[in-house]
C-alpha positions, 0 to 999 in steps of 0.5 A: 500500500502506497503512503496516502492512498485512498482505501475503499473496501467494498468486501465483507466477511464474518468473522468469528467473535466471541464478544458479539451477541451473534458470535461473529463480527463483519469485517472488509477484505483489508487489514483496518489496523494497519491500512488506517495509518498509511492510508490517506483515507479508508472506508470502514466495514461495515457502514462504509460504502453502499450498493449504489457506491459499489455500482458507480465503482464498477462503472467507472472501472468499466469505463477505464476499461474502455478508455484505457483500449481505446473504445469508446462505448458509442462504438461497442456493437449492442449486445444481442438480445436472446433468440425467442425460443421456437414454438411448435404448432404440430 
């Protein structure tokens, strides 16, 4: 981890956790510990991010993508929709 970087966590464990009331706590896919103090920011787990944080996260990621190839998505040929199953009428 770079000094100052930002850290946003978007996965969440369980862990097990005796002195919970549900036995188990939630925890993200880093160490908090040590990322807090040679982050610039992060996001804590759970209560950091959200669903719509999470989906804007990947489309800029898609987005990056697509810059980073040289495409834009104007140019991307449109999915194609799935073939109507064949009835039969016998």
């Amino acid at each position: 981890l770079k000094p100052g970087a930002v850290v946003i966590d978007v996965g969440i464990n369980s862990v097990d956790d005796a002195t919970k009331k549900k036995g188990y706590r939630l925890v993200g896919d880093v160490n908090f510990a040590e990322c807090k103090e040679v982050a610039s920011q992060i996001t804590p787990v759970p209560g950091g991010v959200g669903p719509m944080t999470i989906a804007m996260l990947l489309r800029n990621t898609v987005n990056g993508c697509r810059r980073s190839a040289q495409l834009a998505a104007a140019i991307l040929p449109p999915t194609p929709a799935p073939a109507a199953a064949a009835t039969s009428t016998a």
